[in-house]
PAKOLDO-394766 format. One record per residue: residue in one letter; x, y, z of N, C-alpha, C in turn. Coordinates in steps of 0.1 Angstrom, whole numbers, plus 5000, padded with zeros to 4 digits. Layout:
BEGIN
AXYZXYZXYZ/...
This chain:
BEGIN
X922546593511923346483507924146513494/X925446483497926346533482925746483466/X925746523458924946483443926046483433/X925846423426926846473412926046513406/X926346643390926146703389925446583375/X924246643363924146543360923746653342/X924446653331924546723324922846733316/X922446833310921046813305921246773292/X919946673288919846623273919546683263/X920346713251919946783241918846763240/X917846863233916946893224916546773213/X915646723214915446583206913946623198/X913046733205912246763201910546683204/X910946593209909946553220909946553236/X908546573239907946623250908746523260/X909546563276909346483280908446463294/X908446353301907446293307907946343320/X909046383325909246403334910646493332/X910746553341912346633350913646573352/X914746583339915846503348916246543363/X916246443372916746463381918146453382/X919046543395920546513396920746323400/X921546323407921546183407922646173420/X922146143430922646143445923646013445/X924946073455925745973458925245853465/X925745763459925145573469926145633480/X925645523495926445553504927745443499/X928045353490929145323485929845423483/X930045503475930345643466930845723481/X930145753484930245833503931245773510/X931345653509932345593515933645543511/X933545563500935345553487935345733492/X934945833492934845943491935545923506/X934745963516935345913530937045853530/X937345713524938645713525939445803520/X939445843508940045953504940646043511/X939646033518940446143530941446123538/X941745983539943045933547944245993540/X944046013524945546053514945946173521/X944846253527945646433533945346423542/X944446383554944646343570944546193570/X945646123574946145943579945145983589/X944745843593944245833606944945823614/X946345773616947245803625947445943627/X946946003621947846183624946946213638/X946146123642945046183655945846153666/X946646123662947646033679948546153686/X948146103696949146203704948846373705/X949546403715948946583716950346623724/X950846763715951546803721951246943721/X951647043730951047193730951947233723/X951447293713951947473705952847513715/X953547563712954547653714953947823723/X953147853709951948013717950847973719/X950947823729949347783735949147913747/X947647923742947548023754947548003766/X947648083776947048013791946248023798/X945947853799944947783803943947893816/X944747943827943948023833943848163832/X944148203820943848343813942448293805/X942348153794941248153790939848123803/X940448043812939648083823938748193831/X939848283825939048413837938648483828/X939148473813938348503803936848523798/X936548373805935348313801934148343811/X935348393822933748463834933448613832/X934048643822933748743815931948773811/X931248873820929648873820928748823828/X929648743835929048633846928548733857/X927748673867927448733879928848753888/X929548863892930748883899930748783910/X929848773920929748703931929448543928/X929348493914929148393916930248313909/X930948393907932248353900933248243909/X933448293923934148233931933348063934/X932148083929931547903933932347843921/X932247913910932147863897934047763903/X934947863904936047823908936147723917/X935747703927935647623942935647503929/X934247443924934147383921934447263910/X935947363902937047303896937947313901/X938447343911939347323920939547153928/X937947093926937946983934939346893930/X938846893918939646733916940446783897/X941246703889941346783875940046703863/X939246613871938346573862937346703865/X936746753873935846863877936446943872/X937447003871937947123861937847123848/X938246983843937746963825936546973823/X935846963835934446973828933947143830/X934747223836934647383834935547403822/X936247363817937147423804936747393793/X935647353788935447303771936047463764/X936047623769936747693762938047613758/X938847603770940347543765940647453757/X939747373762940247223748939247283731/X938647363732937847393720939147493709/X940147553718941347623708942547523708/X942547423717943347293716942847233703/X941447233701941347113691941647203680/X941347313680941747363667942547343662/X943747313671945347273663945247133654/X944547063659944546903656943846883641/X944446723636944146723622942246693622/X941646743615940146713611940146653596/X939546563590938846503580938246613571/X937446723576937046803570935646763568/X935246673574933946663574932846673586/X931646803589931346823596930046803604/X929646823612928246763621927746873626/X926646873632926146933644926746883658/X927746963659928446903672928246933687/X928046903699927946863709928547023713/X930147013712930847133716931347123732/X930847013738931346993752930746853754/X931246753749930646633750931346543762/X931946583772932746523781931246423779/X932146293796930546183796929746203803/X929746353817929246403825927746463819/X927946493805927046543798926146443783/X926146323793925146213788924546163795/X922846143795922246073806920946023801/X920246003806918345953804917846063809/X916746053799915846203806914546133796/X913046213795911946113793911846233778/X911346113771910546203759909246243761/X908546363752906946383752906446263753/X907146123746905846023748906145933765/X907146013771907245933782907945853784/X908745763773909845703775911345753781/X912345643786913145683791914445693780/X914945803772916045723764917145823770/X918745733766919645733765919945893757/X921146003758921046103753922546163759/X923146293743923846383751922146473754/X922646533763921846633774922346743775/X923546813772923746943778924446983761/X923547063757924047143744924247283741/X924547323755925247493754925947553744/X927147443738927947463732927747433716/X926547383712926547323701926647433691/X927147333681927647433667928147353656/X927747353644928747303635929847283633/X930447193631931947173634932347033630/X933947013633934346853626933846763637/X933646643636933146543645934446523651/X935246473649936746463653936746523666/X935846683667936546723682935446653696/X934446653690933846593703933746463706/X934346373696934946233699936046253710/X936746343706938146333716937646413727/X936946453726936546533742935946443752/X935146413745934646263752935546123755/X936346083750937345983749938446033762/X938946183761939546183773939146273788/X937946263786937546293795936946113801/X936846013796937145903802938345873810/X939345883806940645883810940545973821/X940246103820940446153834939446083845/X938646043844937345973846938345883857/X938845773844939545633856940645723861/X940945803863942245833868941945923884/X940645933876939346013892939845873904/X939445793895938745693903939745583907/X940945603903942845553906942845413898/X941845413886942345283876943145293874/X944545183868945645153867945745203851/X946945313844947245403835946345243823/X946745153820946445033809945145073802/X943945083818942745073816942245193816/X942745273817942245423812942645433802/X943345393797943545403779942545303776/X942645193778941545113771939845143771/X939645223783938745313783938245413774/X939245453766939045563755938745513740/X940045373742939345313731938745233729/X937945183740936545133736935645213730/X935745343733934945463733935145503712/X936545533712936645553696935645383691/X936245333696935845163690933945193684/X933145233698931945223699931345323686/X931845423687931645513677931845503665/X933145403661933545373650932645263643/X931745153651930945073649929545163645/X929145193656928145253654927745373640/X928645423637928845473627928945413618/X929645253613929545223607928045173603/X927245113614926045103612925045183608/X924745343613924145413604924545453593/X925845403588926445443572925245353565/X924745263569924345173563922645193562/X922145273570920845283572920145403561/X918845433559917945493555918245643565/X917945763559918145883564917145853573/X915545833570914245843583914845753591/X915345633587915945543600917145553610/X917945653605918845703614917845833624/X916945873617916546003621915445903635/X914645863633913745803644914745703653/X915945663649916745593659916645663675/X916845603683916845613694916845513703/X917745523715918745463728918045443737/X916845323733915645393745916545313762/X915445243774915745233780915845073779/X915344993773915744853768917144783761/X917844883752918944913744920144973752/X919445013762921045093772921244953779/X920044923786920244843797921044713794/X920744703780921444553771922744563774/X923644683774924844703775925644693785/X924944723795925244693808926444563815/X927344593820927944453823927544363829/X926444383839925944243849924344293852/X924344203859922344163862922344313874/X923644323882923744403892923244573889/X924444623883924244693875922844743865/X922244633858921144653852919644643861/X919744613873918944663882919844823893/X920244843893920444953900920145053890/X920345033874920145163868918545173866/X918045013866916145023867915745073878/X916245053888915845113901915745253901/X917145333894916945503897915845513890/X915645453872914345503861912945503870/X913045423879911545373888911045493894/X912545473905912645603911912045773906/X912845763892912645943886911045923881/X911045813874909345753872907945793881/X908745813895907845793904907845903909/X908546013907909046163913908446283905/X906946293908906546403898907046533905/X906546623895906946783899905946833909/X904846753908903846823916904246763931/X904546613932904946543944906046533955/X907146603945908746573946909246713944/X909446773936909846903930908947043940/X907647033937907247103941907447143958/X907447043967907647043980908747103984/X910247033976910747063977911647193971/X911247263963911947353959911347513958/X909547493962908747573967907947593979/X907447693984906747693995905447823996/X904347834004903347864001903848024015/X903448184006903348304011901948354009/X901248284018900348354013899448234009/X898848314000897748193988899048183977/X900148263980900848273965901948163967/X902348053957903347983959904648083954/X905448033964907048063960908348023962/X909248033954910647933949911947933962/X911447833968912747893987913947933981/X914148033990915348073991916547953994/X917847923986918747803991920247903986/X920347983997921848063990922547983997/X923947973985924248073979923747993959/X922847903960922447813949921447823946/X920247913952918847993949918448093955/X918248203948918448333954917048423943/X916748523949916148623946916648763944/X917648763938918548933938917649013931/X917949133936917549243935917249283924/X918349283914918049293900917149223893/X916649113893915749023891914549073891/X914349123912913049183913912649333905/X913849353899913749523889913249533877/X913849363873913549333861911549283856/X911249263868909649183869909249283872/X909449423880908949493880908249533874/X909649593862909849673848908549613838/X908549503839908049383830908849373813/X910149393819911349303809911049163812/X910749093821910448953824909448933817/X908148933818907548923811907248953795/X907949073793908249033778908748973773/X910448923781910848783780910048713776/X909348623783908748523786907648573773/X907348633769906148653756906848623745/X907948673746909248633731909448493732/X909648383747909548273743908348213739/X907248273748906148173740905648163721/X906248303716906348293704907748173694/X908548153704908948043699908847893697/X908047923709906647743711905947703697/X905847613694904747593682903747573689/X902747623680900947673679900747543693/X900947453693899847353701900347323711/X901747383715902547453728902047533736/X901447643726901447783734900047713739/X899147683734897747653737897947613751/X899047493752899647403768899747523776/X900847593772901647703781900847783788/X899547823779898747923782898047893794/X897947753798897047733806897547743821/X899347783820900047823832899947953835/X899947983847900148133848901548173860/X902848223854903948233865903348293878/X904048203884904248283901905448363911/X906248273906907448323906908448283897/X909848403902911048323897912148353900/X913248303902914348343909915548273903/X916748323909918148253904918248113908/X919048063898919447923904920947873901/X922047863910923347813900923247683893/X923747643887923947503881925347473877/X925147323872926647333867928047353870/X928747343864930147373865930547523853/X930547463842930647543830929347703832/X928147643839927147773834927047883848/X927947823859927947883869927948073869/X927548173872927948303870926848343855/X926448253851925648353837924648323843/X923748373838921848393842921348283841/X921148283850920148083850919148123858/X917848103856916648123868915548033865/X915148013878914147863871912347973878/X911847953868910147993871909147913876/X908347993885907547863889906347893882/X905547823875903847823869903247733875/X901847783876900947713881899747713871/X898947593873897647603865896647533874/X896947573885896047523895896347453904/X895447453915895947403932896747263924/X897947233933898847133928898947083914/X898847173907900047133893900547263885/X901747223894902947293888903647263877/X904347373877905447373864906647423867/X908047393864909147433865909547483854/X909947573849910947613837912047633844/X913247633832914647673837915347743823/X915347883828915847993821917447983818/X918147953809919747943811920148053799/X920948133805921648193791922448133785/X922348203772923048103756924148223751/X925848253754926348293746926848243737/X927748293729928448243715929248113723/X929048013715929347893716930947893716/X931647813724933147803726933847773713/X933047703705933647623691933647743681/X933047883685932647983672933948043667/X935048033674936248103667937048013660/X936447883656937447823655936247743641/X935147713646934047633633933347773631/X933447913631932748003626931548033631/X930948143629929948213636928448093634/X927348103646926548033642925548153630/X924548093627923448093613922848183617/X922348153633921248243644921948343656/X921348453648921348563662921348553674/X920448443676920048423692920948323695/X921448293705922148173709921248123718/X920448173721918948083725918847983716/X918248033704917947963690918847853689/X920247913688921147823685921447693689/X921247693703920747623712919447503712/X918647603705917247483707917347393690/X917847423682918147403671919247273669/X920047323676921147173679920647063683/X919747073696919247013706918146953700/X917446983689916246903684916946843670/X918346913663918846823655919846683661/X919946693674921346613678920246523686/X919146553694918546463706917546373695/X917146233700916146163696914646183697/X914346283708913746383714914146483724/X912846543718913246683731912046743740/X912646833750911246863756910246953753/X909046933751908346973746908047183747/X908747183760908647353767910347413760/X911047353749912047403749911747503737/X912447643741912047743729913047823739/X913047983729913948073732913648183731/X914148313737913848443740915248543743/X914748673743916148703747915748853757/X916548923766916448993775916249173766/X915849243776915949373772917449433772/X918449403780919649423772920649323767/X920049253758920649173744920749063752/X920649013761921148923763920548763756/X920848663757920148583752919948413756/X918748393758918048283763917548153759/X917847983760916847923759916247873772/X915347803771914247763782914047613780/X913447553794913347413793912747413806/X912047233806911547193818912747153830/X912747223842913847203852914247073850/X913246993852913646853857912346763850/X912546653839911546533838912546453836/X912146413848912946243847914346233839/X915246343843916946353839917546283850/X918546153843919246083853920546093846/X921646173856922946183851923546033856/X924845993848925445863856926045913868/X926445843879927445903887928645823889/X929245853885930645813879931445783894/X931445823907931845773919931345683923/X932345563929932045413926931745343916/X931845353901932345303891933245183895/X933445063889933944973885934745013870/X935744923866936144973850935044943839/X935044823840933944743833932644813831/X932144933844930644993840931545103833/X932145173838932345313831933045303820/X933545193814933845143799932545133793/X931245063799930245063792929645173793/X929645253801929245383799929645463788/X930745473790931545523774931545493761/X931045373763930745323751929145373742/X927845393757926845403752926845593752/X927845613755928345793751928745763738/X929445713737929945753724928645693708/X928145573717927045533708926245673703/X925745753716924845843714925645943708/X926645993704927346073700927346013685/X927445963679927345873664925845863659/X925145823671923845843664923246003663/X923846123671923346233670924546303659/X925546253654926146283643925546303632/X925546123631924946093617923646143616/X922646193621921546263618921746403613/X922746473617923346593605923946603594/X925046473598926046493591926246353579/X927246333574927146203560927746083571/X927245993571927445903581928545783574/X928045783560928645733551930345753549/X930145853548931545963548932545903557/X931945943569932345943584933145833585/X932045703582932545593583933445493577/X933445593563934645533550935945603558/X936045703565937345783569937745663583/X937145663587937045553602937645393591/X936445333589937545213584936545113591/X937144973591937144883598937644863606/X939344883611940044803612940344913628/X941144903640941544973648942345123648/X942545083635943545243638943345333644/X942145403636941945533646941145513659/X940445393661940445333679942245413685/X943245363680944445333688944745463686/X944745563678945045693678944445813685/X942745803688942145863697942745813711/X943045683714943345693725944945743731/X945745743726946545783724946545913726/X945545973716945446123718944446173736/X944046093740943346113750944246093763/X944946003760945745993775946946113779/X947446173763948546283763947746423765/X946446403761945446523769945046553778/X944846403786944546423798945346473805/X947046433798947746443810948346633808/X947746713798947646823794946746903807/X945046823805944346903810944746913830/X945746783830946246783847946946853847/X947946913841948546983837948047193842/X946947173833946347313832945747333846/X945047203852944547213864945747223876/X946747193876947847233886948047393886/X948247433872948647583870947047653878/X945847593876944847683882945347663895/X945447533903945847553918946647623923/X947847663917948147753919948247873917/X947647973908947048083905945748093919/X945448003926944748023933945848073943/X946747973950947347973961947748123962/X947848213944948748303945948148413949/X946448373943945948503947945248553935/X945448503926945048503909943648483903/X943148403916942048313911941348303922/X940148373928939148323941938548253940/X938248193952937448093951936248063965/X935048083960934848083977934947943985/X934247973999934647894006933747744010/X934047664012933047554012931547564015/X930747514012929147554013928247394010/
């Protein structure tokens, strides 16, 4: 927390009783400080987007980025942003990450998201079993201005209603409810105790409040029931394993789970298993004790995603006895999209990097998350496949839910802010009043109409021959 500096007392010649301390900014102070910031970035200067002149192109940073990937799995990666231009924004956070670079920032910074579209907020369960509200996918995280993952999120709404053929009005008003939500909410932990922003959390009582109707707030209780009632041993296991033998193992589902060759070289070798010894040294002490009590059976590739398609992803199967399993899911961690632009991360590993954001930015986390890295450099975090993760699904939307949806995105985006970053600050630069509501949106709709934009030029780089893609599956 920023301090002023606080001069020492002459020499008086008696003893004293204690240590002057510095003397910490009130969040008043934080927040005159915060405006300030309007004198060299207005909050109007966030409006609108127009491309650089030497913007690069969009499907050169594309093919860029499959750079390391599995060759053959590159062509799903593409199919898959090819669908629609909202499925392609959600493969580009490279592109919009040297886009925002151009854009004005406050200069004040967070543990940021780094790909905060809304696709990448959902419910998933904490160690104590509750259901909360959360961003979920933190591949990208990194220090950086808050400014960019507000607007990534804000127009990635907008492409959202425009998926879904809302009329241009309400897809802007979509984004700024979204600045709106963030701007409140922020203002609210300006206000709060550091432990009370930090134990905050979106449980499943607090989402559901938001909700626009009785309708809606039973269909979203219905899926929680549902994932509630779907263990790994009963649901997961059946389905995504099968018995060779006495030995369980992970079915084959190509071209989306596989066993390649290189894999079986690597278990051979027992580079896998060293792996896997480097992560359990990242578990704390009363983890590994858990962990230990698994013993792997198998493990194999698995695609995911849009953005992680082509890099190493493999999920392991553990067992600790006739029916109770365990899923891990292995995902590789490179340099985060935001690092040429907010600077190199702290940590070597982008595993680390990874698990580090993810327990500063989440209200919880899962208790198996820890990191490791490969025998040639490569680098890994780890997590449980699946507890009770419920993404929204945004097809069939109404305006009214996916405005509330955006709203409790951007909520969780403000409350995983201000747990890094001066919330105080944040919120003296924000204000009261609409402005920068009207300016993010603004800036979101002339983005979106950027990122349709980038997605035409991929369709065609396809047609040309530029860009494969395989074929439906």
């Amino acid at each position: 927390m920023p301090k002023k500096s606080v001069k020492p007392a002459k020499a008086s010649g008696k003893r004293r009783s204690a240590p002057i301390e510095e003397h910490h900014l009130t969040a008043a102070e934080r927040r005159a400080d915060g405006r300030k910031l309007r004198d060299s970035v207005p909050r109007e200067s966030h409006a609108g987007w127009s491309p650089p002149a030497d913007r690069r192109d969009p499907v050169e940073i594309v093919l860029a980025s499959n750079k390391g990937r599995r060759p053959e799995l590159v062509p799903i990666r593409h199919r898959r942003m090819l669908q629609s231009p909202f499925a392609f924004y959600r493969g580009t956070a490279a592109i919009m990450a040297s886009d925002l670079a151009r854009t004005p920032s406050s200069g004040l910074r967070v543990q940021a998201c780094g790909d905060a579209h809304l696709s990448n907020f959902g419910g998933f369960a904490t160690p104590e079993r509750d259901v909360v509200f959360d961003v979920n996918d933190l591949d990208e995280t990194l220090p950086a201005p808050w400014e960019w993952d507000l607007k990534r999120l804000s127009a990635s709404l907008v492409l959202a209603g425009r998926h879904l053929q809302f009329k241009a009005g309400e897809n802007e008003r979509l984004a700024r409810a979204a600045a709106s939500s963030y701007r409140q909410h922020m203002t609210n932990y300006a206000l709060k105790r550091v432990l009370d922003i930090w134990y905050d959390k979106i449980d499943l009582k607090r989402f559901l409040e938001r909700l626009p109707s009785e309708k809606a707030r039973a269909r979203v209780q219905k899926r929680v029931e549902q994932a509630r009632g779907r263990s790994v041993a009963e649901h997961d296991f059946p389905k995504l394993a099968e018995h060779v033998g006495e030995t369980p193992r992970i079915k084959d589902n190509p071209p989306l789970i596989f066993h390649p060759d290189d894999l079986q070289v690597a278990v051979d070798s027992g580079n896998v298993m060293q792996a896997l010894a480097h992560y359990r040294e990242s578990l704390p002490e009363h983890v590994r004790l858990l962990f230990d009590r698994f013993e792997l059976c198998d493990i194999a590739a698995k695609v995911v995603g849009v953005g992680s398609v082509g890099t190493t992803c493999l999920i392991a199967l553990y067992m600790a006895g006739a029916g109770d399993p365990l899923f891990l899911q292995i995902k590789e961690a490179n340099a985060s999209v935001l690092e040429p632009y907010a600077g190199k991360s702290l940590h070597a590993n982008h595993g680390q990097r990874v698990v580090v954001g993810q327990r500063l930015m989440q209200a919880a986390s899962d208790i198996f998350l820890g990191w490791t890295h490969g025998s040639r450099g490569r680098h890994f975090y780890v997590r449980q496949l699946r507890d009770m993760k419920l993404s929204a699904i945004i097809e069939g939307m109404d305006g009214e839910l996916l405005r509330a949806h955006g709203e409790s995105c951007a909520w969780a985006l403000a409350r995983a802010h201000a747990r890094s970053g001066d919330a105080a600050g944040i919120a003296g630069y924000l204000g009261s009043g609409r402005t920068f509501d009207e300016a993010v949106a603004a800036f979101s709709v002339e983005y979106a109409d950027q990122a349709e934009r980038d997605y035409k030029a991929f369709v065609e780089a396809h047609q040309e021959g530029r860009v494969e893609a395989a074929e439906e599956y």
